[in-house]
C-alpha positions as CSV (number, residue, x, y, z in Angstrom):
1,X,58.9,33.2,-98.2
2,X,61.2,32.4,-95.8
3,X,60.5,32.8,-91.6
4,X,63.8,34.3,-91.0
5,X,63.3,34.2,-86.8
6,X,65.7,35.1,-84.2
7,X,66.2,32.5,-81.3
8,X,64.0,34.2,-78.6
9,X,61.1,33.6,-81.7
10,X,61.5,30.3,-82.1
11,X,61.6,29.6,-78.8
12,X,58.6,31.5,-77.9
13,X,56.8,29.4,-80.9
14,X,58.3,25.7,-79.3
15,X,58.5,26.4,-75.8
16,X,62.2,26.0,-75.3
17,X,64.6,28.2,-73.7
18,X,66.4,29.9,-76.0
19,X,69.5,28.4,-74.0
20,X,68.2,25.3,-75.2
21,X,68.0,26.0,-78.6
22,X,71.5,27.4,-78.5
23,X,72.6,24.1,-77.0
24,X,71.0,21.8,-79.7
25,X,72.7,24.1,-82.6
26,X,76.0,23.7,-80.7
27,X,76.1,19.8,-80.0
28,X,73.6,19.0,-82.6
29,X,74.4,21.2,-85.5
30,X,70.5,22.0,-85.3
31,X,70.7,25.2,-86.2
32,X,69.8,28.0,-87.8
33,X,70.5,28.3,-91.6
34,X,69.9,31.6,-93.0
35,X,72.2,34.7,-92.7
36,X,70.9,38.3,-93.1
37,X,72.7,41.3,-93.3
38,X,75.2,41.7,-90.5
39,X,76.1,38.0,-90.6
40,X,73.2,37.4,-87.9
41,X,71.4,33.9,-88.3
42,X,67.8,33.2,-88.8
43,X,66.0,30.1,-88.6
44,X,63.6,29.1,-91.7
45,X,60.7,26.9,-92.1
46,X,62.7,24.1,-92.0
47,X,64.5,24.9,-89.3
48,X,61.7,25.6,-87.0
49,X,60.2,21.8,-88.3
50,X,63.5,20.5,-87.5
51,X,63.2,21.5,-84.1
52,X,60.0,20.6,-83.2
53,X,60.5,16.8,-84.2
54,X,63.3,17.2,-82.2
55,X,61.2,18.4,-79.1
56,X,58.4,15.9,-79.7
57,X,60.9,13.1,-79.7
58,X,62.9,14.4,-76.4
59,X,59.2,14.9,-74.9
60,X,59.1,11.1,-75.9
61,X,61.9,10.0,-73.9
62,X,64.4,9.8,-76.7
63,X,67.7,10.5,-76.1
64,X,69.2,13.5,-77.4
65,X,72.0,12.5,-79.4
66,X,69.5,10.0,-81.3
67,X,66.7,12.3,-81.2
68,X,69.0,15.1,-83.1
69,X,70.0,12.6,-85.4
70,X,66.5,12.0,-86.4
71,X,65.6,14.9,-86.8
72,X,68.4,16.0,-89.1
73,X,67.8,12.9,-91.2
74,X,63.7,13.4,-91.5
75,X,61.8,15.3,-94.6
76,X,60.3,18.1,-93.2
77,X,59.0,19.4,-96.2
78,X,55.4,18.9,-94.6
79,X,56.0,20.3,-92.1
80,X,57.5,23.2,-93.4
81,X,54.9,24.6,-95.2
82,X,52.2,24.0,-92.4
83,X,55.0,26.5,-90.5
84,X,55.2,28.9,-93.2
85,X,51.1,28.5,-93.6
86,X,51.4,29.8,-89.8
87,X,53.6,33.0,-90.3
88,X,51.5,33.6,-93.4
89,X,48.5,33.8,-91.7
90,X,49.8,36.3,-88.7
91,X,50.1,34.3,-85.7
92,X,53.5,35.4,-84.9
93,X,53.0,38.6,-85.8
94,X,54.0,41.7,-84.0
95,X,51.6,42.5,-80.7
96,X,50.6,46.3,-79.7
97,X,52.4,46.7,-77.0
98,X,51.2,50.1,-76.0
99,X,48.0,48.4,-75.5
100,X,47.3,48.1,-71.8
101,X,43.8,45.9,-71.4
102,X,43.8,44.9,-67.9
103,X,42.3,41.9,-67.4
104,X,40.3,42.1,-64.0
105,X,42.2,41.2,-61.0
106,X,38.8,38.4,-59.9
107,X,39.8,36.5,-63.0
108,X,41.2,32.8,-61.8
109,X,44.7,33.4,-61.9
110,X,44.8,30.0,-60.5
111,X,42.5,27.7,-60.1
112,X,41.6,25.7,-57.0
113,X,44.4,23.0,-55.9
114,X,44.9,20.9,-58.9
115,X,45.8,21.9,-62.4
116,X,44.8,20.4,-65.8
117,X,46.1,19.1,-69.1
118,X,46.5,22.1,-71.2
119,X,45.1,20.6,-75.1
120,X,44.6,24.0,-76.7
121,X,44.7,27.8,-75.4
122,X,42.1,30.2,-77.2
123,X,45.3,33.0,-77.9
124,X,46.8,33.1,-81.3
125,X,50.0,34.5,-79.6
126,X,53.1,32.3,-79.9
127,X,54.3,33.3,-76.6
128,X,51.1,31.8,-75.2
129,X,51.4,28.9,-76.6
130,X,55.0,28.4,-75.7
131,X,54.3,28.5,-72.3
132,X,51.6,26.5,-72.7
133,X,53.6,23.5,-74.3
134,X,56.6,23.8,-71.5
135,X,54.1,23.6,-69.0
136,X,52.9,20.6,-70.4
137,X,56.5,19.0,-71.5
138,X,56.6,19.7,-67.2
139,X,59.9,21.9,-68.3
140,X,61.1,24.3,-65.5
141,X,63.6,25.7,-66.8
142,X,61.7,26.4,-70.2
143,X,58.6,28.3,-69.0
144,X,61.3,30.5,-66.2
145,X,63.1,31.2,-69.4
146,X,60.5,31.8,-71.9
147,X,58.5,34.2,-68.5
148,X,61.7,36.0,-67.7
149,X,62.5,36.6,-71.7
150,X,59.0,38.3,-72.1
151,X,59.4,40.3,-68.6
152,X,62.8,41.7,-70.0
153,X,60.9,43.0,-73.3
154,X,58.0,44.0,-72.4
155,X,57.6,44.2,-68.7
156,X,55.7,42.4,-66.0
157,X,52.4,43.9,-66.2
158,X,52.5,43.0,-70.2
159,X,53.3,39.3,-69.2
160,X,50.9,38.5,-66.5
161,X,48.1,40.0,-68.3
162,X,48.7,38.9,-72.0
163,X,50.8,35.7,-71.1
164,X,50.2,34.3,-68.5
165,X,47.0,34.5,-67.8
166,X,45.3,32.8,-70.9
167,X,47.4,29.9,-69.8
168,X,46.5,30.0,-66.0
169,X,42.9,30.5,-67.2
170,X,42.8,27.3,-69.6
171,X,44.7,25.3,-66.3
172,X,41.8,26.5,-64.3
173,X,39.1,25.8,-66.6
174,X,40.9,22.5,-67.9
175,X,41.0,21.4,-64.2
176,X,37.6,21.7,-63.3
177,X,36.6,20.1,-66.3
178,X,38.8,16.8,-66.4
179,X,40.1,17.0,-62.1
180,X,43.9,16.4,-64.2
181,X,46.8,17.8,-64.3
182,X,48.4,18.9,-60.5
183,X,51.8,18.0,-62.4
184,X,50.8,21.1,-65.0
185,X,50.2,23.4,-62.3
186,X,53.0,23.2,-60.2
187,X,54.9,24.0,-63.0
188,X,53.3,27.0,-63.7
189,X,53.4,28.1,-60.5
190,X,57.4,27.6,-59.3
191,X,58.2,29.2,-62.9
192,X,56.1,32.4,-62.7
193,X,57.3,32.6,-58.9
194,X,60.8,32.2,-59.7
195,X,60.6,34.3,-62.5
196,X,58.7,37.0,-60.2
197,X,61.1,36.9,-57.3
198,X,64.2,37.3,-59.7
199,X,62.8,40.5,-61.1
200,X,62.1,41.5,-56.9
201,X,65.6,40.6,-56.2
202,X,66.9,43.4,-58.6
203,X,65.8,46.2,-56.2
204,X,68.8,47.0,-54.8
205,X,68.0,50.8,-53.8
206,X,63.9,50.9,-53.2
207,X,62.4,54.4,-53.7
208,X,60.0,53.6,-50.7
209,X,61.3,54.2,-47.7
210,X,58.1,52.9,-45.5
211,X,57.5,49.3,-46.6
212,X,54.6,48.3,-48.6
213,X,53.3,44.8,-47.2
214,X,51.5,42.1,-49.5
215,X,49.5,39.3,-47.5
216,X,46.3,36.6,-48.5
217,X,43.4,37.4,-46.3
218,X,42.9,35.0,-43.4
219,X,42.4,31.1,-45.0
220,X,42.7,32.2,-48.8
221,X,45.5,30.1,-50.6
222,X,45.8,31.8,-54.0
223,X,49.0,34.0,-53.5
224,X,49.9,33.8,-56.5
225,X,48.6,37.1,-57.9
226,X,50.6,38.8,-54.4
227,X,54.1,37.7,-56.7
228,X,52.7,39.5,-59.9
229,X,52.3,43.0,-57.5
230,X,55.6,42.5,-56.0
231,X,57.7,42.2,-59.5
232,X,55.5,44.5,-60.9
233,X,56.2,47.3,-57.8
234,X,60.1,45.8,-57.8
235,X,60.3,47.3,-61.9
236,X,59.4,50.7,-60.4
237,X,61.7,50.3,-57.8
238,X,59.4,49.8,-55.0
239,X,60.3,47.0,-52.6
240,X,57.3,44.9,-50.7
241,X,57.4,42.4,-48.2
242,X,55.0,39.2,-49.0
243,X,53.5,37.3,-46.1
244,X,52.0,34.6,-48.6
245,X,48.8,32.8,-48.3
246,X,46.6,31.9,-45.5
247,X,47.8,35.2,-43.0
248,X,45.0,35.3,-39.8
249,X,44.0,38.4,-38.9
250,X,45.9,39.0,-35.7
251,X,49.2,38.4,-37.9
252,X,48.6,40.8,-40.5
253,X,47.6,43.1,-37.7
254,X,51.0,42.9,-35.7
255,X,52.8,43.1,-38.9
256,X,51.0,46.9,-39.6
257,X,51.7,47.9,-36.2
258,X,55.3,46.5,-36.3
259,X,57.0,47.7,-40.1
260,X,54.2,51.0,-40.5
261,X,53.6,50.6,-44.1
262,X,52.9,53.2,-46.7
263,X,50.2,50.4,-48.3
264,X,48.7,47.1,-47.6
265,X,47.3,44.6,-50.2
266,X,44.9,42.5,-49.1
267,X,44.0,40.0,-51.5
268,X,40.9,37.1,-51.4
269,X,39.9,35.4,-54.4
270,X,37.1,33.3,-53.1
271,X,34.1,34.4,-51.0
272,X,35.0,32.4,-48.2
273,X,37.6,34.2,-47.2
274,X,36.8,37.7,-48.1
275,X,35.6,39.1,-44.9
276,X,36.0,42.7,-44.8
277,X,36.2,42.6,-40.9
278,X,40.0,41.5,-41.1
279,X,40.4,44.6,-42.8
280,X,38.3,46.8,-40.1
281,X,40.8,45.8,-37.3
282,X,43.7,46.7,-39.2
283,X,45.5,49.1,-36.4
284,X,45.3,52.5,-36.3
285,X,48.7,53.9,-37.0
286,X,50.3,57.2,-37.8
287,X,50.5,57.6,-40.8
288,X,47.9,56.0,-42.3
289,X,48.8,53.7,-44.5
290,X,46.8,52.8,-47.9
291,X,44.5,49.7,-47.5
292,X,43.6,48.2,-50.6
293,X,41.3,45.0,-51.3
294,X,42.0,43.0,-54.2
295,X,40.2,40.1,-55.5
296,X,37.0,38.7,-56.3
297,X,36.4,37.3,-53.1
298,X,35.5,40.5,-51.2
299,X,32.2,40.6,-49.6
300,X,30.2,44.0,-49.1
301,X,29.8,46.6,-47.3
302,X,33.7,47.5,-47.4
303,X,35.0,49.6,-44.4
304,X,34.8,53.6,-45.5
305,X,38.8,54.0,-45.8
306,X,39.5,50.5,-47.9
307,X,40.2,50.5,-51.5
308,X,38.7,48.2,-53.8
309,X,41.3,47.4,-56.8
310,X,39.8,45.6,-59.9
311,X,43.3,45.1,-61.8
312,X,46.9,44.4,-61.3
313,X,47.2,47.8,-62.9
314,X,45.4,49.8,-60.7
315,X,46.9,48.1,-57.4
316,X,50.4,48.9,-58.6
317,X,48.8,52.2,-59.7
318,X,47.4,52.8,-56.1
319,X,50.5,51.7,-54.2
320,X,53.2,53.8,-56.2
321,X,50.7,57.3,-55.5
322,X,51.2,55.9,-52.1
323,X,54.6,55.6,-51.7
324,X,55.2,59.1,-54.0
325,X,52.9,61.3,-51.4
């Protein structure tokens, strides 16, 4: 049994681009060997162990030019069949996508400053672990590609929820545990924001015609999640305006009174900064726009016309019923 994997696959599995992997078969001649109907090109078991001594050795610091040529030249029988033992076994099988299990908007999408060394991630899903391991290679451009790859197939939702977050998660938890791993982090974070803002940048005609505003709750840092509503808004066609972390009360006040949104997203993920009296003297403005609080960090009693929002799902939900009425 042969793997027989397109590009994007294999990249998923490695953690490359698939602009890389194109590159390497170009300059390299590591490529793909098999041929199906159609003339298309698949890589085998082989293949795939070809490439990742190649990607190990680059991750050393070998050049690429010798690091090809050692690859090429090495038995990779080994590791061959431990690839094929992997496909066997269903990790890179198909995932449901009609699935929608929203994992709760408190989770730690990102941990507190820092960032860890990522040395496993609990999801058998090769697109996981791809990201994972061009976090760790500190590759840019890989993780951008392999986030914007998955956002083109299966939407933004589907990749913050299923792909992201088990990675963010384990940088989190790693972290905490160990205090490593800032490096890791900031990876993470410029790829998922610059994959993010290029999906944002697509709206070109927004169906809203009142602006929907995004903003961190006075002192919280965390903004990442606010780029996971704004691309996930932008594939419906609904532009937002971000104010980004740490926005003080009277800001986020002047900035209701001066655009008149249709929403406002609120969002506080530690308790610190969850005061629901930044939301109480919002301004009173005509028409009254839909004031949502999302996050863990929320403390209780909420003010009577705020609503809470558990998942990125229901906040995009929430906002497009918004813009619509």
């Amino acid at each position: 049994m042969e793997a027989g994997l397109t590009v994007a696959a294999v990249a998923r599995r490695l953690g490359v681009a698939p602009a890389t992997l194109r590159t390497w078969d170009r300059r390299y001649e590591l490529g793909p060997s098999e041929r199906v109907a159609g003339s298309h090109r698949r890589y085998n078991c082989a293949d795939i162990a070809r490439l990742d001594v190649m990607r190990k050795l680059l991750n050393q610091g070998i050049a690429p030019q010798e690091a090809a040529r050692i690859a090429k030249a090495q038995d990779v029988s080994a590791q061959a069949e431990l690839v094929l033992a992997a496909l066997v076994g269903g990790s890179d099988g198909p995932v449901d996508e009609t699935v929608v299990d929203p994992s709760p908007f408190g989770s730690p999408f990102v941990s507190e400053p820092g960032g860890a060394e990522i040395y496993s991630i609990s999801s058998g899903m090769p697109s996981v672990r791809g990201v994972a391991r061009a976090a760790m290679s500190l590759d840019n451009a890989a993780c951008t590609g392999l986030i914007k790859d998955a956002v083109d197939r299966r939407g933004v939702i589907w990749t913050w929820e299923h792909m992201l977050m088990p990675v963010l998660v384990d940088v989190g938890n790693r972290w905490a545990s160990s205090g490593r791993g800032i490096d890791v982090e900031h990876v993470l974070s410029d790829s998922i924001t610059s994959a993010f803002n290029a999906v944002c940048a697509r709206v070109t005609s927004a169906l809203n015609a009142r602006p929907v505003l995004l903003a961190c709750s006075d002192e919280e840092q965390h903004s990442l999640p606010l780029h996971a509503v704004a691309a996930a808004l932008a594939e419906r066609r609904i532009s937002s305006r971000s104010l980004g972390a740490r926005v003080p009360s009277d800001v986020l006040a002047s900035a209701v009174r001066r655009t008149g949104p249709a929403a406002v997203l609120v969002w506080s993920y530690l308790p610190e900064t969850g005061n629901p009296t930044q939301l109480a003297e919002l301004p009173s403005i005509r028409p009254v726009p839909l004031v949502l609080a999302a996050g863990p960090g929320w403390n209780t009693p909420m003010p009577h016309d705020v609503v809470r929002v558990h998942s990125l799902v229901e906040a995009v939900t929430s906002i497009s019923n918004a813009v619509d009425a």
